[in-house]
Phi, psi and omega in degrees: 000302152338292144334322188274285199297339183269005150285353173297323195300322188270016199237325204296153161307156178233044191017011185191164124320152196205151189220128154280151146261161189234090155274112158174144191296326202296147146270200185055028176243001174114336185345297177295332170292283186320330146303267021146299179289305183310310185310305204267325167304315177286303171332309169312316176249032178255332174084344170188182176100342185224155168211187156273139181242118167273102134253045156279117186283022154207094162073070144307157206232354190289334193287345191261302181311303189263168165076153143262111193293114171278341182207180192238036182279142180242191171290352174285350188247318174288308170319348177285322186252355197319309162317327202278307181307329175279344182276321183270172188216155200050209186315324148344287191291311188289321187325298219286303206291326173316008195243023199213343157255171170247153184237131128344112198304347188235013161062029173256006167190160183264163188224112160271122155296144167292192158256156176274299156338108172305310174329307196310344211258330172284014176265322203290057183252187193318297212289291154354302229261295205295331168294340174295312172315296186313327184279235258297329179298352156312317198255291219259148191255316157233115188259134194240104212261092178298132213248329194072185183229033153293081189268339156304008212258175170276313197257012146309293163335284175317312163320304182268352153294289194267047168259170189237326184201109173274148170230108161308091183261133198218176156226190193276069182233132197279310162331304186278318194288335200283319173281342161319288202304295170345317189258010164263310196300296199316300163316282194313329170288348175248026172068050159230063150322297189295355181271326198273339183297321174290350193268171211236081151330123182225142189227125172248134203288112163285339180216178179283179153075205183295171182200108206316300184269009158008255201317313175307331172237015156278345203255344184271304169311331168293346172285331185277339207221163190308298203220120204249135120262145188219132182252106172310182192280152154190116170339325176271343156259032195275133218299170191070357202270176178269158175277123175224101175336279181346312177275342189303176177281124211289005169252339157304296173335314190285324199293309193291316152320344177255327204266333165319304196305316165352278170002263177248034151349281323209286195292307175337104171285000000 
């Protein structure tokens, strides 16, 4: 039943485009994945419309992870035409930006790769980062954005201004929850209150068996945040490795199908 209800919930309109960010300063904390997953789960039962954004400006790794890469184009190739592409509309606009994405090998979501160049990232400023937002909200119904691990950057910022929904991605480490918290105090002082209130704690299991601060810290973040889900270990993620939706264990699929619907409840007509 659970299952069940949370694919109506991802099937439903969401009266707009909608953007998660995938957030927490630390690294090693699942970011990329956790992207990576939200994408290829909704994707999986919405069938298009959605996609990943690697904006970590440095050598983010989801363009590596996801996707079957047909080219080796990053957002540095889409901001060079980035004008030309805002100008055009319909099938004219999606031909183009496709030739600037990567798909998911079962085709349920698109992948913008980051850049590898660090330099690129001072191109990444406020105006920059919403026009790229606004074009993909144009094409895509849901975008799902790895934040990288800057809170100082712009188009870090510029991100979590134009989320529709944050996800706090952590594992059961006192280090990653300690930077978690850190990055809610931080939000909430810059008049995003109302994001933290609403945002979605996600914990993800790095190894098999008990895992000591689990319950504790699912039980402390449920103090902070709208909503806490927890994703098992699974083998098939093990780091470094390509994301492949497909292969996971059908009870990770399910874990991830309840945290997605989390997610995006919120938005659902």
């Amino acid at each position: 039943e659970q299952e069940d209800r949370a694919v109506s919930v991802l099937r439903r309109k969401l009266g707009k485009p909608r953007v998660l960010a995938f957030a927490n300063p630390k690294g090693g904390v699942h970011k990329t994945t956790a992207t990576v997953l939200a994408a290829a789960t909704i994707g999986s039962v919405r069938g298009r419309g959605v996609l990943a954004w690697d904006d970590n400006e440095l050598r983010g790794t989801l363009g590596l992870r996801a996707g079957s890469a047909r080219h080796a184009r990053t957002i540095r190739h889409l901001v060079s035409e980035l004008l030309e592409i805002e100008n055009m509309h319909g099938e004219q606009m999606m031909s183009h930006l496709d030739d600037f994405l990567r798909h998911a090998s079962d085709g349920s979501y698109d992948v913008l790769a980051g850049e590898e160049n660090p330099r690129f990232a001072q191109r990444l400023d406020q105006s920059t980062v919403r026009r790229v937002m606004d074009l993909l909200r144009r094409t895509h119904d849901v975008i799902c954005v790895d934040t990288g691990n800057n809170v100082e950057s712009v188009n870090w910022q510029t991100v979590m201004r134009s989320a529709d929904q944050l996800v706090i991605t952590t594992v059961p480490r006192e280090d990653a929850a300690f930077t978690a918290d850190w990055m809610l105090d931080v939000l909430n002082e810059t008049g995003m209150e109302d994001l933290v209130a609403n945002a979605v704690t996600l914990i993800s299991c790095p190894s098999p068996g008990k895992l000591p601060l689990l319950d504790d810290l699912a039980k402390h973040f449920a103090t902070r945040t709208r909503a806490v889900a927890v994703v098992p270990y699974d083998p098939a993620l093990e780091v470094g490795s390509s994301i492949e939706y497909s292969v996971l264990q059908p009870e990770t699929r399910q874990a991830w199908l309840r945290a997605a619907a989390v997610m995006i409840e919120p938005f659902a007509e």
